[in-house]
C-alpha positions in Angstrom: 0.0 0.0 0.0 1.3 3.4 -0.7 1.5 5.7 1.7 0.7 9.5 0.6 3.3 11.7 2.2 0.9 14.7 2.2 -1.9 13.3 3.6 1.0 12.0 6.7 2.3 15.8 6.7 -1.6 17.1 7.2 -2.3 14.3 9.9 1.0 15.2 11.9 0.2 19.0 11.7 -3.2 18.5 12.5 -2.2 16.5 15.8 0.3 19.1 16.6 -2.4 21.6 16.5 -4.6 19.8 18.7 -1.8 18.9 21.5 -1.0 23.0 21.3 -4.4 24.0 22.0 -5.3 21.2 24.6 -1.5 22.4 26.2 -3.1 26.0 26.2 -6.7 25.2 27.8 -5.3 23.4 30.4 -5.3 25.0 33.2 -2.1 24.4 35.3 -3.2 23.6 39.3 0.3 25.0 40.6 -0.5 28.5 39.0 -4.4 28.4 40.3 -3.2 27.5 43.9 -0.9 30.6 43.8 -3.7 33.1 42.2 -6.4 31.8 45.1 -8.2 30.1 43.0 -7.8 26.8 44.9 -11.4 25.5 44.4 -10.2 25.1 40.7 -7.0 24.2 41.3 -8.6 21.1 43.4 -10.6 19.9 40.2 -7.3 20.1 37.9 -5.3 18.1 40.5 -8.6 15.2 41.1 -8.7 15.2 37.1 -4.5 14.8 36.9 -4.8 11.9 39.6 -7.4 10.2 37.8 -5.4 9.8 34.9 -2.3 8.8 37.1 -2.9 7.8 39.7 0.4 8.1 40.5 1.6 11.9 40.2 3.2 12.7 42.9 2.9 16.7 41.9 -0.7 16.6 41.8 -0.5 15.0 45.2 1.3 18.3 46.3 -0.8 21.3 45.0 -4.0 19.3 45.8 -2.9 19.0 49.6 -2.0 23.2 49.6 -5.0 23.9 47.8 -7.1 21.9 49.9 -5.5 23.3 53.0 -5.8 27.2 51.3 -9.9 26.0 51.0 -9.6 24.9 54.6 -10.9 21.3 53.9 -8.4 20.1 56.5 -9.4 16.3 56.9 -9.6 15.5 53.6 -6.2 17.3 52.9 -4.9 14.9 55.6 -6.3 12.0 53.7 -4.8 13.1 50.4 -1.4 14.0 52.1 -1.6 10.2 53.6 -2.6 9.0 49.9 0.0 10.3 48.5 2.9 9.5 51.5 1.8 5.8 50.5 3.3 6.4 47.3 6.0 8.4 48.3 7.3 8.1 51.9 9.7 10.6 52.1 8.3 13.1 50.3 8.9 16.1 52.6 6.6 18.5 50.7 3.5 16.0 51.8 5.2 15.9 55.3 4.9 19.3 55.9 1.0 19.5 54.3 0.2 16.8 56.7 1.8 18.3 59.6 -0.4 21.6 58.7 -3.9 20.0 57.7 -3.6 18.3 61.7 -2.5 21.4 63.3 -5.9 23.2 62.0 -7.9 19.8 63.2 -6.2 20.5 66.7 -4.5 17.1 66.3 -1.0 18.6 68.0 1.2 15.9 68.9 0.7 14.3 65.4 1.3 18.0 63.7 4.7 18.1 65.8 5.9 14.7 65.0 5.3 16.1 61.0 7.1 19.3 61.4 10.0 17.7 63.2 10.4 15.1 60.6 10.0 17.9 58.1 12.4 20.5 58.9 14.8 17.4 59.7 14.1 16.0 56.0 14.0 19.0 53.8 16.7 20.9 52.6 17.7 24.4 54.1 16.1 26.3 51.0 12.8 24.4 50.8 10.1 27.2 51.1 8.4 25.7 54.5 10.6 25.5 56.7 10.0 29.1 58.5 6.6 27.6 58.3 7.1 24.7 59.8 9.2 26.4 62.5 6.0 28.8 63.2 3.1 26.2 63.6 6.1 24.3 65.8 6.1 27.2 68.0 2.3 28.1 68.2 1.9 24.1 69.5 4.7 25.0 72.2 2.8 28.1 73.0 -0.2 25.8 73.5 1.5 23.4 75.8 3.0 26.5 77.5 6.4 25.3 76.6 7.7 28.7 76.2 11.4 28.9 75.9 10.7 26.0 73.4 8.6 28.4 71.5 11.4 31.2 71.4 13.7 28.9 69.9 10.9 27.8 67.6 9.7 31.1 66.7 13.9 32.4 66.7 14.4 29.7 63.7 11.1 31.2 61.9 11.7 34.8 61.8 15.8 33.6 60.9 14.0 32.0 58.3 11.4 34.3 57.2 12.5 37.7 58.9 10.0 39.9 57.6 6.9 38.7 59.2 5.9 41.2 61.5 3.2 38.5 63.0 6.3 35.6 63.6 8.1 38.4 65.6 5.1 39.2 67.9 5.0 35.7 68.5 8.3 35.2 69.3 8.0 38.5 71.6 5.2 36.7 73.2 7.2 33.5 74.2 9.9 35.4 75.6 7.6 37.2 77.7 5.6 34.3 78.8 9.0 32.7 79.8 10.4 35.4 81.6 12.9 37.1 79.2 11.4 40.7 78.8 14.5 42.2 77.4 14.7 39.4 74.7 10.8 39.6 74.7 11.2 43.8 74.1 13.8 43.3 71.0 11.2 41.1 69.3 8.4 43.5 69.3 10.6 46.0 68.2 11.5 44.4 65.1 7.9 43.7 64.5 7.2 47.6 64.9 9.7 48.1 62.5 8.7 46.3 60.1 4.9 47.2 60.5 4.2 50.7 63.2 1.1 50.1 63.2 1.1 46.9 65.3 -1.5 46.9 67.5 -0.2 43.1 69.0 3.3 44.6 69.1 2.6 48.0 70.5 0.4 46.1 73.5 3.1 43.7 74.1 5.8 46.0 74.5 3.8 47.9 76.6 2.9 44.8 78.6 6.2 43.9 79.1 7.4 47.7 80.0 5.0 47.3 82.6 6.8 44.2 84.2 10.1 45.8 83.9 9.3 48.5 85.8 7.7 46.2 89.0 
């Protein structure tokens, strides 16, 4: 049989035509997640896992968008779903250790954040998270100087979080160290004046000074 070159030509074109648009109507879940539109990015990532089952990427963005759209137990679910498939991947670690924190479920939240910041490497973008939710549990089980050094590796991480560095002023005043305590909610008025946590706080702890 002889096969007609131009009609092979027309039929690759045509195919390339059809991957390029398909490439350009669908919609990348990574890029939703980051715009806020997570309840979109959810259906991209459901439809991705459906065809593979296996994608380990679609694992990711649906955990952050899920957690973004505060469905925390089934973002725990997923996170666990997709751990099965990839044990050590870190960026599931730390999703999981978030989607428990919000369900209240601390001890198992710690035990993810320790194993995350242990596991990922010093540039992965979480790790000031990670430290954070650390130190809000610490604050909860009024472990406070465990919280400073918590919240201390969070704002090292991440130092231009006004919020971390009330926290963090907040430990140190819970555990005693008002001068440390009064550096920290300095920063934060620094990097925002209008502070109302940091303003109160210093002047809660100029208050104890002065006793």
């Amino acid at each position: 049989m002889k096969v007609n070159k131009k009609n092979l030509v027309f039929v690759f074109l045509i195919s390339t035509l059809l991957n390029s648009v398909f490439a350009q109507t669908k919609q990348d879940a990574l890029v939703l997640h980051n715009n806020g539109r997570d309840k979109e990015a959810i259906q991209v990532c459901e439809q991705e896992l459906k065809e593979n089952p296996n994608r380990i990427e679609s694992y990711v963005v649906l955990c952050w968008s899920l957690i973004s759209n505060k469905q925390y137990a089934e973002a725990e679910q997923r996170a666990a779903e997709g751990l099965a498939i990839s044990p050590y991947d870190w960026r599931l670690i730390e999703a999981s250790g978030e989607a428990r924190f919000y369900q209240g479920k601390n001890a198992a939240a710690m035990e993810q954040f320790q194993t995350y910041v242990a596991r990922a490497p010093e540039s992965a973008p979480r790790v000031g998270v990670a430290y954070y939710y650390m130190g809000e549990i610490f604050i909860l089980q009024e472990r406070y100087q465990h919280a400073d050094i918590a919240f201390s590796s969070a704002v090292k991480k991440e130092p231009t979080s006004d919020k971390w560095w009330v926290r963090l002023g907040y430990a140190r005043e819970m555990a005693g160290n008002y001068y440390e305590a009064l550096n920290a909610y300095d920063e934060a008025l620094m990097l925002n004046p209008s502070s109302v946590a940091a303003a109160k706080g210093r002047e809660n702890v100029n208050k104890k000074i002065q006793r």
